[in-house]
C-alpha positions in Angstrom: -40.3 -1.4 -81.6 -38.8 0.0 -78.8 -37.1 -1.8 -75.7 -39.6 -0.5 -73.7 -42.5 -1.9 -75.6 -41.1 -4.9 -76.2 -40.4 -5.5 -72.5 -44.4 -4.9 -72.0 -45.7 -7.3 -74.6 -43.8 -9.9 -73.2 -45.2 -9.3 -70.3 -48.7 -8.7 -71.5 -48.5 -12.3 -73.3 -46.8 -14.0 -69.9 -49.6 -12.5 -68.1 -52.3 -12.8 -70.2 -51.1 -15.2 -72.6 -53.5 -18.0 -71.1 -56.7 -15.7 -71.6 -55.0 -14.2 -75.3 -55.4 -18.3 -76.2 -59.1 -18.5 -74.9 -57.4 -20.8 -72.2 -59.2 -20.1 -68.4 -56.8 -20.6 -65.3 -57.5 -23.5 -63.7 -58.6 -25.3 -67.1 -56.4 -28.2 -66.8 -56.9 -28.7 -62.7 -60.0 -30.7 -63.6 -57.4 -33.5 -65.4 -56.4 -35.7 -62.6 -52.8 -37.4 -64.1 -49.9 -36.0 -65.0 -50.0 -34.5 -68.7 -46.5 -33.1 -68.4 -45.1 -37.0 -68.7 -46.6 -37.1 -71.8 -44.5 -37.2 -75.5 -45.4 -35.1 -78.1 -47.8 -37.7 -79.5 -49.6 -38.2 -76.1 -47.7 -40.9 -75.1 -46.3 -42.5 -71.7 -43.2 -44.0 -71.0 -40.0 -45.1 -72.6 -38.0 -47.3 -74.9 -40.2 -50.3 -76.3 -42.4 -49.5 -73.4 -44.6 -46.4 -74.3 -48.9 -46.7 -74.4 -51.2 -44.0 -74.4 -53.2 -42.7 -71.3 -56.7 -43.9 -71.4 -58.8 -41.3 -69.3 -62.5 -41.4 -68.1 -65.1 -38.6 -66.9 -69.1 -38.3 -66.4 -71.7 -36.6 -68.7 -75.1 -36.2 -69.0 -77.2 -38.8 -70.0 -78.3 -36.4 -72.6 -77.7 -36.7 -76.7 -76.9 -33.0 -76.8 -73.6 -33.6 -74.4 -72.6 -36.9 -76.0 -72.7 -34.7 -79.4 -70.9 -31.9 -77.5 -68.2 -34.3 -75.7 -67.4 -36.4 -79.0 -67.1 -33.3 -81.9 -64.1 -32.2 -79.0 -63.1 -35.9 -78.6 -62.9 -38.3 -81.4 -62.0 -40.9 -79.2 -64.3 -40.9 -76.4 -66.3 -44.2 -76.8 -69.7 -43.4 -74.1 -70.9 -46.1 -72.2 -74.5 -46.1 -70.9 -74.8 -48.8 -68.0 -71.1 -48.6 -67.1 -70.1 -46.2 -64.2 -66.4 -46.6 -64.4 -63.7 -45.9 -61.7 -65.4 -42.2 -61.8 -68.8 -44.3 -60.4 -71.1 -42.0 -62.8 -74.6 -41.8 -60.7 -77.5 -42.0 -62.1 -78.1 -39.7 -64.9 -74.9 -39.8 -66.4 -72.7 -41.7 -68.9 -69.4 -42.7 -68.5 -66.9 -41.3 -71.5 -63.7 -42.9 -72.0 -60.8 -41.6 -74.6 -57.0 -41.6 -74.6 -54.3 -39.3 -75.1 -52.4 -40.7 -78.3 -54.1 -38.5 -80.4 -54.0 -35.0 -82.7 -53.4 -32.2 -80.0 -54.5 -34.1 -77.3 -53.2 -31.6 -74.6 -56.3 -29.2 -76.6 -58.4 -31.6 -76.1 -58.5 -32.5 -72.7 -58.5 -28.6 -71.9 -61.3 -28.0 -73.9 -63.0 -31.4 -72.0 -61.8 -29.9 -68.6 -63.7 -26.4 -69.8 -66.9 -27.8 -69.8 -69.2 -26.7 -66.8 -70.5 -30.4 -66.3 -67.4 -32.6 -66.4 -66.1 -32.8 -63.2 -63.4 -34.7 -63.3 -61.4 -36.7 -66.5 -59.3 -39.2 -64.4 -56.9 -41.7 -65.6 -58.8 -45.0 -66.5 -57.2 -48.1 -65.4 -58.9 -51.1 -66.9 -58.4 -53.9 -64.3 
């Protein structure tokens, strides 16, 4: 392969890598805490001091999206009468997962892909 068309793969994947990964732009804006200070195994902080990072969003009060939500999610524990600190409306079920899990970086992306969640924010259980 020459230089040449080494030069414009790179920049083929640079640019289009996202897309080449069925990855949209903008995927991950949905996720509203800092991913990047997560470890490897989805993990938070340091020393003896490291939890994972519970998170929370609104579905559909709808079988078909809890189905959807939890095959991506093996986490997610739904809550019907509960409308979090996302205050769910009526209509909707509150989801709550967390990050110490398989590829969790995949899995909130593919969350964050879906047309009806809105938001997955961090879930702070006060």
């Amino acid at each position: 392969m020459s230089l040449k068309t080494s030069a414009l793969l790179l920049l083929a994947l640079l640019l289009g890598g996202c897309s080449t990964l069925g990855w949209k732009v903008g995927d991950m804006a949905k996720v509203r805490f800092d991913v990047n200070a997560l470890d490897k195994e989805g993990l938070r902080g340091s020393g003896n001091n490291v939890k994972a990072v519970s998170y929370e969003f609104c579905i559909p009060d709808k079988i078909e999206y809890v189905d959807q939500v939890m095959a991506i999610d093996p986490t997610l524990v739904v809550y019907r009468a509960s409308p979090g600190k996302t205050q769910c409306r009526p209509g909707e079920y509150l989801a709550v997962g967390d990050t110490h899990q398989l590829d969790y970086y995949e899995v909130l992306r593919k969350l964050a892909e879906l047309d009806y969640v809105e938001s997955i924010q961090e879930a702070t259980f006060e």
